[in-house]
GUVEX-679576 format. One line per field, with one value per residue (C-alpha): residue number from 1; x, y, z. Coordinates in Angstrom, 1 decimal, decimal comma. Last residue first. Example, Ala and Ser with C-alpha at 12.3 -4.5 7.8 and 13.67 -1.06 7.14 Angstrom:
nr <- 2_1
X <- 13,7_12,3
Y <- -1,1_-4,5
Z <- 7,1_7,8
# end
This chain:
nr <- 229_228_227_226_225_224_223_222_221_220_219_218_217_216_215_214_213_212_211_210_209_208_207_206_205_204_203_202_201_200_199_198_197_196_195_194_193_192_191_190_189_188_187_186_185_184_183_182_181_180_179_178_177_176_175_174_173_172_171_170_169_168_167_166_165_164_163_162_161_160_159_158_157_156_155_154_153_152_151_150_149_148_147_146_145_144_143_142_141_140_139_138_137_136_135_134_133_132_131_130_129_128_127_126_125_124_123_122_121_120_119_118_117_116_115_114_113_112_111_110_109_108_107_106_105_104_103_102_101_100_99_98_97_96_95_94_93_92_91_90_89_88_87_86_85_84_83_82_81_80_79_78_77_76_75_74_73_72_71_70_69_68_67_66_65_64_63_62_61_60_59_58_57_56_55_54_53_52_51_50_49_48_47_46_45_44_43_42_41_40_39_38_37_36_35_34_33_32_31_30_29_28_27_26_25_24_23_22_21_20_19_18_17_16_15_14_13_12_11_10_9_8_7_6_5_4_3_2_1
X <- -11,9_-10,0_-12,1_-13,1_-15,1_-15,3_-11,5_-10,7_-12,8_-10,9_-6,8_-7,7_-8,7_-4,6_-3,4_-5,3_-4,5_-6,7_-6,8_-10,5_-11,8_-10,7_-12,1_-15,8_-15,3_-14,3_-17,5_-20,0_-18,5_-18,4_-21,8_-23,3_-21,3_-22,5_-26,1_-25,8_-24,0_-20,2_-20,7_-24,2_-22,6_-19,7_-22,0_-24,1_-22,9_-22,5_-25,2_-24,8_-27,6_-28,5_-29,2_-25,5_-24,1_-21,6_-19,0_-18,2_-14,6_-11,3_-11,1_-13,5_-11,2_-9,2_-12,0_-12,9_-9,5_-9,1_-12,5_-11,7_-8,8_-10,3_-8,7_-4,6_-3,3_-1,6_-3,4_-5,2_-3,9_-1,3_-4,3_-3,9_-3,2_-6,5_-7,9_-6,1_-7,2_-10,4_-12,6_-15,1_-15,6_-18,2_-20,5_-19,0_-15,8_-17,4_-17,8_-17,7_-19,6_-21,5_-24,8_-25,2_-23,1_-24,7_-27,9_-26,8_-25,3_-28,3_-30,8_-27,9_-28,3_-32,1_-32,4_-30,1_-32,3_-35,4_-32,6_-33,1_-29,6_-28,0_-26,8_-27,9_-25,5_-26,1_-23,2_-19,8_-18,3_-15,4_-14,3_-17,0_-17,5_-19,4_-19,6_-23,4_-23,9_-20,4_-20,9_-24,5_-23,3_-20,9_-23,7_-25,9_-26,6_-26,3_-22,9_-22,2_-19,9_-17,9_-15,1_-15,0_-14,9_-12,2_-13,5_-10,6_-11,7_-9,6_-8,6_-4,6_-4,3_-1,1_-0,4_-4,5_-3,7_-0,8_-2,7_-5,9_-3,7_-1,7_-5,1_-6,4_-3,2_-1,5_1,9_0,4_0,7_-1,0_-3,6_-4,3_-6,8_-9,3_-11,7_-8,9_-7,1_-10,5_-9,0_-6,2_-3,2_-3,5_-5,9_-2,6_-3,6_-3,1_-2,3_-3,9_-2,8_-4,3_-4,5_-7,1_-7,0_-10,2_-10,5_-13,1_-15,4_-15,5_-15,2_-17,9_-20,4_-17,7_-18,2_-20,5_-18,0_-15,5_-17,7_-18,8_-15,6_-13,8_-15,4_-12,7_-9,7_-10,9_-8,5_-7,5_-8,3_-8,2_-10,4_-10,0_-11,9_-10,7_-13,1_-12,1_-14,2
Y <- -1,2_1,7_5,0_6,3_2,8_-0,6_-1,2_-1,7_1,0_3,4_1,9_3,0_6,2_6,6_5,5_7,3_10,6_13,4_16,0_17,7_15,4_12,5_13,9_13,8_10,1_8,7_10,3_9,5_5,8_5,4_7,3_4,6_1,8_3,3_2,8_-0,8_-2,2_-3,8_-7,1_-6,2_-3,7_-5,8_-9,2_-6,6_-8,4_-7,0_-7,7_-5,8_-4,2_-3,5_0,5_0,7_4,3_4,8_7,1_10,5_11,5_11,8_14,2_11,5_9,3_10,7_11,3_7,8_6,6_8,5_7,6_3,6_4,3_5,4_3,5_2,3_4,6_2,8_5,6_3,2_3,0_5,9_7,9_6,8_3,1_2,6_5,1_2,1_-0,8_0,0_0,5_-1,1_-0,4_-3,1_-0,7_-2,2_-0,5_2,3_5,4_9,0_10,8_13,2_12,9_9,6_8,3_9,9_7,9_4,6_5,2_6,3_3,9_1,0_2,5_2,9_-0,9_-2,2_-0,4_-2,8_-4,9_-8,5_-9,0_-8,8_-5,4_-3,7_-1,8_0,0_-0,7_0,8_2,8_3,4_4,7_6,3_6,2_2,8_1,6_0,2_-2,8_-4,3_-3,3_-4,7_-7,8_-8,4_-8,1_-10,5_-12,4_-9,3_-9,3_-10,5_-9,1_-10,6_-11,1_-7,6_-7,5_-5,1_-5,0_-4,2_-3,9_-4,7_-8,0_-9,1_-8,7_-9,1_-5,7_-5,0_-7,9_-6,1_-2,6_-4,7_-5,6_-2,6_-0,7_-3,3_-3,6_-6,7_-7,4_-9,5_-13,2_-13,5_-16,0_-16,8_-18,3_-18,8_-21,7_-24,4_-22,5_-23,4_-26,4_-24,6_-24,1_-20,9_-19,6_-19,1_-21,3_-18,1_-14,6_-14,1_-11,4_-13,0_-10,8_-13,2_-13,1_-14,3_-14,2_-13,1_-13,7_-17,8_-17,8_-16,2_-19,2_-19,8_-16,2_-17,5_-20,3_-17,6_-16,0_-18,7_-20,5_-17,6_-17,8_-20,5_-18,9_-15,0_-14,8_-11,1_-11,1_-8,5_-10,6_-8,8_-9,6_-9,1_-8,7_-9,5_-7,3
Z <- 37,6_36,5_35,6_32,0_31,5_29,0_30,0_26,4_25,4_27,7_27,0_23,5_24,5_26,0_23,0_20,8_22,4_22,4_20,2_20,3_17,9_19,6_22,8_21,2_19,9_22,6_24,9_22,4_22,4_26,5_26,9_23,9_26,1_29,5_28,1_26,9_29,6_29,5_28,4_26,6_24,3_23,6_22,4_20,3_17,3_13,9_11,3_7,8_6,3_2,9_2,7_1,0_1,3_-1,3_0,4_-0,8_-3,0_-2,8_-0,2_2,1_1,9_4,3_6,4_6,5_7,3_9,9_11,3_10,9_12,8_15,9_18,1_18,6_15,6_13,0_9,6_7,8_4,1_2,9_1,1_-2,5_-1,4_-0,5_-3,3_-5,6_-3,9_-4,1_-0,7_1,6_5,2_6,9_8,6_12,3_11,0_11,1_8,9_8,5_5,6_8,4_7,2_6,2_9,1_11,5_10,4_9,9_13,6_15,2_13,2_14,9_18,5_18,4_16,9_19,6_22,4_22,6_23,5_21,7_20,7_17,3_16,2_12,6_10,6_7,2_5,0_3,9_0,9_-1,5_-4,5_-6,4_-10,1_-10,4_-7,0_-7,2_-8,6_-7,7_-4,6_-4,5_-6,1_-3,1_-0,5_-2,0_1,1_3,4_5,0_9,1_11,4_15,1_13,2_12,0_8,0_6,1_2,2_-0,4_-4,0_-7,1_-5,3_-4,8_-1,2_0,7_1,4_2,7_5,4_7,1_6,3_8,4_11,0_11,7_11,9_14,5_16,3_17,4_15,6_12,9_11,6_8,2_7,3_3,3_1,5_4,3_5,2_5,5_8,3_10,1_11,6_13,5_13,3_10,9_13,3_16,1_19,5_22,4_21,2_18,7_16,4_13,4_9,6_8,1_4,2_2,6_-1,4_-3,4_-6,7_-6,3_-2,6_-1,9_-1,0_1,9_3,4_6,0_6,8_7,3_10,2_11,7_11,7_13,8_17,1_19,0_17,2_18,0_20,3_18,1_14,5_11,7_8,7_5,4_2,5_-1,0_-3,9_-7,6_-10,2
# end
């Protein structure tokens, strides 16, 4: 089984080393495609270019990103990584373990950060997740190539893409769960404050359910808040 990560990547060229050299041990079972929107110095001019197998200029857009990466990957399974995210150690062998007849899956999340609060958040979102089938792209999204392509890739909506995406998949079949946990970085959470982040999330995700635009919730997390600075 070949595995293909998938980096989406916005001014992420000063943070990006620790992520791909992390995946260095890897290399032998995977390769690393970074879809860059950057845009000030691209990655592929820089010294990490060396630490990835292929870097693709995108229009900015994490769901156009990762499809832009996703049509230049050759592995049987597809794994879109935030930059900011970091696998288990045997993370690949778990998938490989444990995907067997289902075609796709995600992790368990923890944040970094020393808020009493990060472990609440992330025992939250492992939980919802098991019960709802939905995942996020902080759970490390993993999928075949073929149930990819089965339901038309990530749907190029400005936020909530990983959602779609999970629901969609969801008619083919249930997500493997993985217990291992991934680390993501609390870095957004303590920018904007921890408890007007989990209002801000709750809030996005309860008017996207009831229709509202993407657009216009993007423009929301961006800003951190419903109101303008």
């Amino acid at each position: 089984m070949k595995f293909s990560f998938i980096i989406p990547t916005l001014n992420e060229e000063k943070t990006i080393a620790s992520c791909l050299l992390a995946l260095q041990p890897l290399r032998n079972k995977c390769e690393i495609i970074i879809a860059d929107a950057t845009g000030g110095q691209p990655i592929a001019n820089s010294p990490n270019a060396r630490l990835a197998d292929n870097i693709i200029s995108s229009a900015k857009g994490r769901a156009l990103q990762m499809n832009t990466g996703a049509s230049h990957a050759s592995g049987d399974v597809l794994i879109f990584l935030h930059a900011d995210t970091y696998l288990p150690e045997n993370a690949l062998t778990l998938i490989e373990q444990h995907l067997g007849t289902k075609q796709w899956g995600r992790f368990d999340i923890q944040l970094s950060g020393d808020h009493f609060m990060f472990k609440i958040i992330a025992w939250m979102m492992n939980r919802r997740s098991r019960l709802t089938g939905i995942a996020t792209g902080d759970q490390v999204i993993f999928v075949t190539k073929q149930a990819f392509a089965a339901v038309g890739q990530y749907p190029e909506i400005a936020l909530m893409e990983d959602i779609a995406l999970s629901k969609a998949l969801k008619k083919i079949g249930p997500p493997l769960c993985l217990n291992a946990k991934v680390t993501s970085s609390g870095r957004r959470w303590e920018h904007f404050g921890i408890y007007r982040t989990i209002l801000l999330m709750w809030t996005l995700r309860l008017r996207y359910f009831f229709g509202s635009n993407p657009q216009q919730l993007a423009e929301f997390y961006s800003r951190g808040r419903f109101w303008k600075p």
